[in-house]
C-alpha positions as CSV (number, residue, x, y, z in Angstrom):
1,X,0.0,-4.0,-8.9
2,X,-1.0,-2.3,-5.6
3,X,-1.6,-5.8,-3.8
4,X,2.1,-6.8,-5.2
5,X,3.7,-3.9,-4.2
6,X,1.9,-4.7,-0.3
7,X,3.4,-8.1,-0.4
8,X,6.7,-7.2,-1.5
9,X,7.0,-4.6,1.3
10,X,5.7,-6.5,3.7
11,X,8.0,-9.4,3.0
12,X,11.1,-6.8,3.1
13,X,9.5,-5.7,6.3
14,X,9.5,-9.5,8.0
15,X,12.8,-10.7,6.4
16,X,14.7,-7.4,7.8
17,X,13.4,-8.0,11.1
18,X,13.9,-12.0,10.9
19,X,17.5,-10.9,9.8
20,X,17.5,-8.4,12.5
21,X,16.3,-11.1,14.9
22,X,18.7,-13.5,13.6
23,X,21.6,-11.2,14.3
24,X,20.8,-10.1,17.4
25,X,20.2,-13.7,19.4
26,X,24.3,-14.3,19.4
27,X,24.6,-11.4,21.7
28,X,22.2,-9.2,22.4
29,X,23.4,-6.1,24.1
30,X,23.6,-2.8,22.7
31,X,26.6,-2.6,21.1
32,X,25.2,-5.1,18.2
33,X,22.1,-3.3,18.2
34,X,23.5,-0.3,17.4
35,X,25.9,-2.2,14.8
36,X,22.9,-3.5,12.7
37,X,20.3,-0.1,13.2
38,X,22.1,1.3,10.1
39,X,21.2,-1.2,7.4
40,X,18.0,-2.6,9.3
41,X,15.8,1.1,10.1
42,X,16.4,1.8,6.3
43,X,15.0,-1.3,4.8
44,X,12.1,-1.3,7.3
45,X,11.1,1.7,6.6
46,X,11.7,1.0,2.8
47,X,9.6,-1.9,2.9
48,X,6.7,0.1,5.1
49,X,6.6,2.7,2.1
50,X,6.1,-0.1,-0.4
51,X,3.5,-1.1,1.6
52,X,1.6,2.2,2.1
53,X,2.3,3.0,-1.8
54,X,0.4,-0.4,-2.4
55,X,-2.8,0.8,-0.6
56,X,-2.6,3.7,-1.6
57,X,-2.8,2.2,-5.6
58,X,-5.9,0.1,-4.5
59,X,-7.7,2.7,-3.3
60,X,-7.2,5.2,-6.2
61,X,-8.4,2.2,-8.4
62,X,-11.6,1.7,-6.0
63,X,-11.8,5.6,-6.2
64,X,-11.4,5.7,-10.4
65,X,-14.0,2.3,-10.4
66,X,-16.4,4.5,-7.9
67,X,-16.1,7.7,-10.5
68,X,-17.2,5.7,-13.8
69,X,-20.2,4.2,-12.0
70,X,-21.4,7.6,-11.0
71,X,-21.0,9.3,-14.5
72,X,-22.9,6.4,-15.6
73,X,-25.5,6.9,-13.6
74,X,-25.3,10.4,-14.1
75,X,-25.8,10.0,-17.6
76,X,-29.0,8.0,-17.2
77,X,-30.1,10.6,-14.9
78,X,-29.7,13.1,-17.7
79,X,-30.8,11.0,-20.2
80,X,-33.9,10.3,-17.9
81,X,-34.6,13.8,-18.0
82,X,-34.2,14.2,-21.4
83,X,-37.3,12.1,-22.4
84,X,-39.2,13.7,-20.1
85,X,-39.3,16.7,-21.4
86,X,-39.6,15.9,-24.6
87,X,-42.9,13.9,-24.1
């Protein structure tokens, strides 16, 4: 889901500013710049949010794989431990 949600917002991110782009080449002066900031600074920023949102769902996935490795080691630690004091 994470590496979805990255490519979604980082295709929202390059069509806005393709759009953007693609308005802007007619006349570019400030005037048209300042026509197309309201709808184009929204959707960049949405898409930039996606994007961070998808990162940060692969790394709390990395994180959650990271934990379970550890408590199983730490369980053979403990179990380790266990047998040894019993012999």
């Amino acid at each position: 889901m994470g590496r979805f949600l990255e490519f979604l917002g980082g295709a929202i991110v390059i069509g806005t500013l393709v759009l953007l782009a693609m308005t802007l080449v007619p006349s570019p002066d400030v005037k048209s710049l300042v026509a197309v900031l309201p709808w184009a600074f929204p959707a960049v920023a949405g898409g930039l949010l996606l994007v961070a949102f998808g990162a940060m769902l692969d790394h709390l996935a990395a994180i959650r794989s990271a934990a379970d490795r550890q408590a199983d080691i730490f369980q053979q630690l403990l179990e380790r431990r266990n047998s040894a004091k019993k012999e």
